[in-house]
C-alpha positions in Angstrom: -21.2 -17.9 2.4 -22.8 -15.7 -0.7 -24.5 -14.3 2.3 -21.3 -12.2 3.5 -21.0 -8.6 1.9 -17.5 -9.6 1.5 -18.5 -12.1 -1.6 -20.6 -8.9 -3.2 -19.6 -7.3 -6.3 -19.0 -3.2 -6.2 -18.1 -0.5 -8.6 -14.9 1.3 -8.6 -15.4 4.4 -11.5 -16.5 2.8 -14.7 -15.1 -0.9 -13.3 -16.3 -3.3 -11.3 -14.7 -5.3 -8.8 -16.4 -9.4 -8.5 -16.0 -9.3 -4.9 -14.9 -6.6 -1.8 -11.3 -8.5 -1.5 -8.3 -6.2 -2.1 -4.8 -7.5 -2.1 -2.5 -5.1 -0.5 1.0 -3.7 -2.7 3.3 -5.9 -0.9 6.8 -5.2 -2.2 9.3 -8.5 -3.1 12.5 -7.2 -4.1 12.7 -9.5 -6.5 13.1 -7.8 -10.1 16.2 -7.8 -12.5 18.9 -5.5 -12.6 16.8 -3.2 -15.5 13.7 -3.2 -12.6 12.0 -5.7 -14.5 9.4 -8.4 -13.5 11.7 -11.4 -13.0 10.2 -15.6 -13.3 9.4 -14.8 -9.4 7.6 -11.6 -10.0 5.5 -13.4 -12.7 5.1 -16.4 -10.3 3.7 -14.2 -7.3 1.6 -12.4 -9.4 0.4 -15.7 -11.4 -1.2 -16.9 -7.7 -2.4 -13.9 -7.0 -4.9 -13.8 -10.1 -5.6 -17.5 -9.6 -6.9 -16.2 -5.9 -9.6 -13.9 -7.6 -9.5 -11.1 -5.4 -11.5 -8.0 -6.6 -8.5 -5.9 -7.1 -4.8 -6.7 -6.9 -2.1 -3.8 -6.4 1.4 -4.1 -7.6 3.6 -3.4 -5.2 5.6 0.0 -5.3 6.8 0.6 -8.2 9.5 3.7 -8.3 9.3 6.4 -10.5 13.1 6.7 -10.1 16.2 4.5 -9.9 18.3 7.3 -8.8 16.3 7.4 -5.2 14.7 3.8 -4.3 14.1 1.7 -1.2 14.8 -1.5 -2.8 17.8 -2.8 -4.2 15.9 -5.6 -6.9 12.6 -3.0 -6.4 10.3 -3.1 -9.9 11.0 0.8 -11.8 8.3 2.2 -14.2 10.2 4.0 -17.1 10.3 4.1 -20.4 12.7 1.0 -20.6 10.3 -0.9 -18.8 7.2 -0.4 -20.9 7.1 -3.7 -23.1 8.1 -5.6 -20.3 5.0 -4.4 -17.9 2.9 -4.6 -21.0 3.8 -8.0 -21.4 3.3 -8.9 -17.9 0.3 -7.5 -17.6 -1.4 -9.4 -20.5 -0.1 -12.6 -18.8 -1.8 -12.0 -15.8 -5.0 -11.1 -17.5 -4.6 -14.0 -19.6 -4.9 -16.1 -16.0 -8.2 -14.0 -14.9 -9.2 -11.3 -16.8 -11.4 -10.3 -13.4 -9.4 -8.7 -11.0 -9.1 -5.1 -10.9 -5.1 -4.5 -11.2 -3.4 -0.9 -9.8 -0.3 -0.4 -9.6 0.9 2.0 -6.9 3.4 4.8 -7.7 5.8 5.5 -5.6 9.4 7.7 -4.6 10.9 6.7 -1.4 12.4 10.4 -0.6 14.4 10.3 2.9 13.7 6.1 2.8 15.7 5.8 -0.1 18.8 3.6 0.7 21.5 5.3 0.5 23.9 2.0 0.3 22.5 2.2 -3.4 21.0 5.2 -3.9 20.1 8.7 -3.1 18.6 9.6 -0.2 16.4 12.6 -0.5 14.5 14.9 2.0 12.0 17.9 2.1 12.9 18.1 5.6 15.8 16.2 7.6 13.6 13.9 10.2 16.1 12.4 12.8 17.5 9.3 11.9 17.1 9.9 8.2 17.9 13.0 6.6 19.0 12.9 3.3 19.6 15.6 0.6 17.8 18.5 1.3 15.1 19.0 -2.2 14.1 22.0 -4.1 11.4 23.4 -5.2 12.8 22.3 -8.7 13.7 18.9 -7.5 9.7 17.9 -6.6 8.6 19.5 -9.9 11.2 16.5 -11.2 9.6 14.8 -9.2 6.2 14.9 -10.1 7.1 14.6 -13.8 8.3 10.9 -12.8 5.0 10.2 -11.4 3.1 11.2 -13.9 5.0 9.7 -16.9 5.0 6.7 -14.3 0.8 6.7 -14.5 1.3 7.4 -18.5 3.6 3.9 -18.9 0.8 1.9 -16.6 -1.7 3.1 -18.4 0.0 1.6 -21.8 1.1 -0.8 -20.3 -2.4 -2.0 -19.7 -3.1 -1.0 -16.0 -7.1 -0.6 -14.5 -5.9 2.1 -12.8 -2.8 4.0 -10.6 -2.0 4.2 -6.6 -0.3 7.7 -5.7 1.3 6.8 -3.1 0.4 9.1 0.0 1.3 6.7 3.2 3.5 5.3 5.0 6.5 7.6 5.4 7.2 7.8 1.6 7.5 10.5 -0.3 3.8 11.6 -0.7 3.8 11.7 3.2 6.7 13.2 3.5 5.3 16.5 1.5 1.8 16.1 3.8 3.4 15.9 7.5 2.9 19.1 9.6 6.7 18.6 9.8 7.4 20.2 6.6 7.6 23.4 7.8 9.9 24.5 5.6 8.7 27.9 3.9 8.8 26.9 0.4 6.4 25.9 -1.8 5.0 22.7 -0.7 5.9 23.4 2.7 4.5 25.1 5.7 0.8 25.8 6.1 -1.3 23.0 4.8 -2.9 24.7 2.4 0.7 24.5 0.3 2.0 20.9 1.8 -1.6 19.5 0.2 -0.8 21.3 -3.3 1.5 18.2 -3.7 -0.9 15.9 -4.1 -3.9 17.9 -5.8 -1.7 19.7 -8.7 -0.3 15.4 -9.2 -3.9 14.5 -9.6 -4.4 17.3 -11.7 -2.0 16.6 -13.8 -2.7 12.8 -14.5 -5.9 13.4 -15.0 -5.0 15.9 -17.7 -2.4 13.8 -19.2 -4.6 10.7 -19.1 -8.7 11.6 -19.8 -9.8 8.3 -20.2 -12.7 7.9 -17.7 -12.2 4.6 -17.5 -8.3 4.7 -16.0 -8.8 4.5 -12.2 -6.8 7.0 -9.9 -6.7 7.1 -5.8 -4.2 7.0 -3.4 -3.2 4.7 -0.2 -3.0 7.1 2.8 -1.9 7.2 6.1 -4.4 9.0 8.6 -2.1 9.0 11.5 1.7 8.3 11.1 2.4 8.0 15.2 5.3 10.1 15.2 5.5 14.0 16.3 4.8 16.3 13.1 4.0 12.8 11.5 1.0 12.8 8.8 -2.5 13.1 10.6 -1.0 15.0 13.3 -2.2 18.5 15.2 1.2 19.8 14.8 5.0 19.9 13.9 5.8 19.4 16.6 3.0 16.9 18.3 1.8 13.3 18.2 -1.6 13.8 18.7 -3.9 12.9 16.6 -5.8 15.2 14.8 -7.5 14.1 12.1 -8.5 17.5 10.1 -5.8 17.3 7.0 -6.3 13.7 6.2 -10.1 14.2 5.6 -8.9 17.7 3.9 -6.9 15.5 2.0 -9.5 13.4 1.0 -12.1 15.7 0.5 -9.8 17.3 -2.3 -8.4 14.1 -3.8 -12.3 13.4 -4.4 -12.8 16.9 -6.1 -10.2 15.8 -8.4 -11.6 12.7 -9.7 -10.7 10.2 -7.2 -12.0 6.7 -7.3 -10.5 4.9 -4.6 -8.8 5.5 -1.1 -7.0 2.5 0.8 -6.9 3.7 4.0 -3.8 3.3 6.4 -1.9 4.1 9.1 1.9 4.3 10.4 4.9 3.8 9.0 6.7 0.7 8.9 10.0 2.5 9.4 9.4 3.8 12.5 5.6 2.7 13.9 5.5 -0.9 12.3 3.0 -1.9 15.0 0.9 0.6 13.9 1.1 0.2 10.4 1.2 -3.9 10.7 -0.6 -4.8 13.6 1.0 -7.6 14.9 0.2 -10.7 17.5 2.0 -9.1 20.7 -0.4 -5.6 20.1 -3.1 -6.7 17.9 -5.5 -3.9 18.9 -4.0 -1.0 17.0 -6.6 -3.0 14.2 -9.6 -1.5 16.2 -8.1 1.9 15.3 -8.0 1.6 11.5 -11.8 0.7 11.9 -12.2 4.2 13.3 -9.5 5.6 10.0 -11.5 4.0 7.6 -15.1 4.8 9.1 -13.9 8.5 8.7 -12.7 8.3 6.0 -15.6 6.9 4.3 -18.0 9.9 6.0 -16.2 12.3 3.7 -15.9 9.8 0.5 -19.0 7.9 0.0 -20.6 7.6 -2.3 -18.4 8.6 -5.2 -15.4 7.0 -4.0 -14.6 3.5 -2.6 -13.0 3.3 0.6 -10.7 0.4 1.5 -9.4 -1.0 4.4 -6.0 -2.0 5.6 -5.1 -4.5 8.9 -7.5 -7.3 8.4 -4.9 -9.9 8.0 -4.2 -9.5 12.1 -8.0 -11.2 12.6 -7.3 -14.6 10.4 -9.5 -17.1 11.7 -10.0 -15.6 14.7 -7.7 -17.7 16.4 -5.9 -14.5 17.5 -4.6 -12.6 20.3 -7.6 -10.2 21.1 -8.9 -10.4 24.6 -12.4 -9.6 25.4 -14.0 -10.8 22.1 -15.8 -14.1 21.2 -13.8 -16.2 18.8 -16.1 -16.1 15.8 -16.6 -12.3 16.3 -13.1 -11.8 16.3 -12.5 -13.1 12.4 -11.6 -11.9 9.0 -14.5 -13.3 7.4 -16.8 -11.5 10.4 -14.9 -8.3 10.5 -15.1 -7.5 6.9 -19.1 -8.3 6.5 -19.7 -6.2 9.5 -17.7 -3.2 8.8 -18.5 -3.3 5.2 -22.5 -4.0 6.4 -21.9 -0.9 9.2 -21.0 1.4 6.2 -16.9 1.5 7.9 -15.5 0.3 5.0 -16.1 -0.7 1.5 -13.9 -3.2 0.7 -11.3 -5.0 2.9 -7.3 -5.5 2.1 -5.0 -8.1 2.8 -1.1 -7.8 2.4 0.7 -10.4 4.9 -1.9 -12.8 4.4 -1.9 -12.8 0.7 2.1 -14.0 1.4 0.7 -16.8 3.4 -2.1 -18.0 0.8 -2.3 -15.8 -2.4 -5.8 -18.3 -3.3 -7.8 -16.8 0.5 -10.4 -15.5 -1.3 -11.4 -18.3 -4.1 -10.6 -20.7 -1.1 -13.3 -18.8 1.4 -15.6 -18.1 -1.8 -16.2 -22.0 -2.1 -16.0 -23.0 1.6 -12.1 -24.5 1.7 -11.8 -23.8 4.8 -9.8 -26.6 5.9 -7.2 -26.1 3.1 -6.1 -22.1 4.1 -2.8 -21.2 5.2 -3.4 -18.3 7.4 -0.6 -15.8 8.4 0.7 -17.0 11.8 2.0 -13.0 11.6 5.2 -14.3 12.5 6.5 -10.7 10.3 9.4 -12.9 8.5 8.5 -11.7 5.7 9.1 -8.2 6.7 12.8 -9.4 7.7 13.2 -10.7 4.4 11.9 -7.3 3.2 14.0 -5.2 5.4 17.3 -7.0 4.4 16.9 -6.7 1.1 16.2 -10.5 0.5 13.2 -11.8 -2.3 10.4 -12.0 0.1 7.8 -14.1 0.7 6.0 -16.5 3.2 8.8 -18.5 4.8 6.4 -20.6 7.2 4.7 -21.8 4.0 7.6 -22.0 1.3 10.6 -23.6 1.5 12.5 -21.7 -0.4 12.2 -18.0 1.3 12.4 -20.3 4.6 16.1 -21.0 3.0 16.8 -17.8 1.8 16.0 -16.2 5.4 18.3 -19.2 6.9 20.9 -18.0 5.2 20.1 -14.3 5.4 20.4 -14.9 9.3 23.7 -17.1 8.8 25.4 -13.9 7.5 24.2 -11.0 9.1 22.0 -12.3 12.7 18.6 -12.0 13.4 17.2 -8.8 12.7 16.0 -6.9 15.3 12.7 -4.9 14.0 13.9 -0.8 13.8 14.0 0.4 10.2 13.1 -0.7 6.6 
């Protein structure tokens, strides 16, 4: 098994990660009422570590209570400094190994507004939201950069600014911020966003030694979505996202986890799941882009791995043991596609997958049946986890679907 490039070490800046396993931010919704980690939090997190994963994100963390996703979603403010400091040297104190980022993020026009403020730089139908200013993203940007300050005392390897997904970051980047203002319109202002936020944190925080990158979506599968030819167009066209990259690299990038979709509205695309498995096939083209413009300087990850498991899937066309996590890593990371591969359902499923495939335990890995429970659990609000593999999220979505039905897959 020390054979696979997948069991390889690989520098990330000054760091270096033991092995080419990255475990996905995969939010919980399961920290106390200051946005705190809770006994749950620590518990996740405390698996996670024992896996030995190269690096390990924390899940979106908001740079603002006022507009959040999550109801029990983990804040990074002043308030919570001691708190992520202490949590942090607990988890190091279980394996000082792992690479640990935590990803920065603002939900914008995915804030809920049953809780909080829903925000917009443009209304997209079916979310709207308060309409920002120009004033309102400098505020903005001050959040995310104190945010990176607090990690970085706090005792963070290194911040995710997060650019995917239908979040904020995208939000700014989608030809469908059209608006004339000044992050709006032609690209050349909608990518300002994210290179004077760069910028800044690397101003604000010289330490050579403090990682910075970004998760992005390449193609967000909507019209005007990120990674589109227009605002008004779903086709693909790939020439901002590797703008995007090529300028995120100029400013001192390290890493890029590279993505697609948003769950809120292309959740197949972003998660490919058992009923359309082969959207996976198209991150391998994402991340093999990506990497064209990024290597060597920066490490490219990739996202939509779990999908292959044991290859004991739903792909058609494909011999079983070509059609594998364990085979689909080496060979993309061997064909120069990828760098290093991420995992976020299937860390729910077994947090220990890579210390398990490390030293040949096979027979004792729980791999993601990609039933997307979880993501129900997620979507409602609930404290998430595996719930073919733990009782107690099994319980809490029993009684989730008691109360309100069974949840039929539209927004998060």
């Amino acid at each position: 098994m020390d054979q696979n490039l997948l069991f390889t070490p690989i520098t990330i800046g000054k760091k270096v990660a033991t092995n080419r396993f990255v475990i996905n931010a995969m939010e919980c919704c399961d920290a106390d009422e200051e946005g705190n980690p809770s006994p749950r939090t620590y518990r996740r997190y405390r698996r996670l570590f024992e896996g030995d994963a190269g690096v390990i994100f924390l899940e979106a963390i908001t740079v603002s209570y006022e507009s959040r996703a999550r109801l029990n979603q983990l804040s990074i403010m002043p308030h919570n400094e001691k708190a992520l400091q202490k949590f942090t040297q607990e988890m190091k104190s279980v394996n000082p190994k792992p690479i640990f980022i935590w990803q920065l993020t603002h939900a914008g026009e995915l804030s809920s507004p049953d809780f909080s403020r829903r925000v917009c730089v443009k209304p997209l139908p079916g979310m709207g939201g308060d309409l920002l200013s120009e004033e309102d993203v400098d505020k903005i940007m001050d959040q995310f950069v104190l945010g990176a300050k607090i990690a970085y005392n706090a005792g963070a390897d290194g911040v995710d600014l997060k650019l995917c997904h239908g979040y904020f970051g995208t939000q700014v980047l989608r030809p469908y911020n059209d608006r004339p203002w000044k992050y709006g319109g032609p690209w050349e202002k909608r990518r300002q966003f994210a290179f004077d936020l760069y910028e800044r944190i690397r101003k604000e925080i010289p330490d050579p030694n403090f990682l910075v990158g970004s998760k992005v979506t390449m193609w967000e599968g909507i019209p005007g979505g990120q990674g589109c030819a227009g605002p008004d167009t779903a086709i693909m066209d790939l020439t901002e996202p590797l703008d995007l990259l090529r300028g995120l690299k100029e400013r001192g990038a390290n890493f890029i986890l590279v993505s697609a979709g948003n769950p809120s509205l292309t959740i197949a695309l972003a998660h490919p799941d058992k009923r359309i498995p082969d959207y996976a096939y198209l991150h391998h083209l994402f991340q093999k882009e990506a990497r064209k413009v990024l290597h060597p300087e920066v490490v490219t990850m990739g996202s939509a791995y779990s999908i292959f498991r044991d290859g004991k899937n739903n792909f058609l066309g494909v011999e079983r043991e070509k059609s594998s996590l364990l085979y689909w890593g080496d060979k993309n990371i061997r064909d120069g596609v990828t760098d290093m591969v991420a995992i976020g359902r299937q860390s729910f499923a077994d947090p220990h997958l890579p210390r398990k495939l490390r030293e040949g335990k096979f027979d004792e890995i729980n791999w993601c049946t990609l039933c997307d429970t979880c993501m129900e659990l997620l979507i409602r609000q609930q404290n998430t986890g595996c719930v073919v593999y733990e009782k107690e999220y099994a319980q809490i979505l029993r009684e989730t679907r008691a109360k309100l039905g069974v949840l039929k897959f539209k927004h998060t």
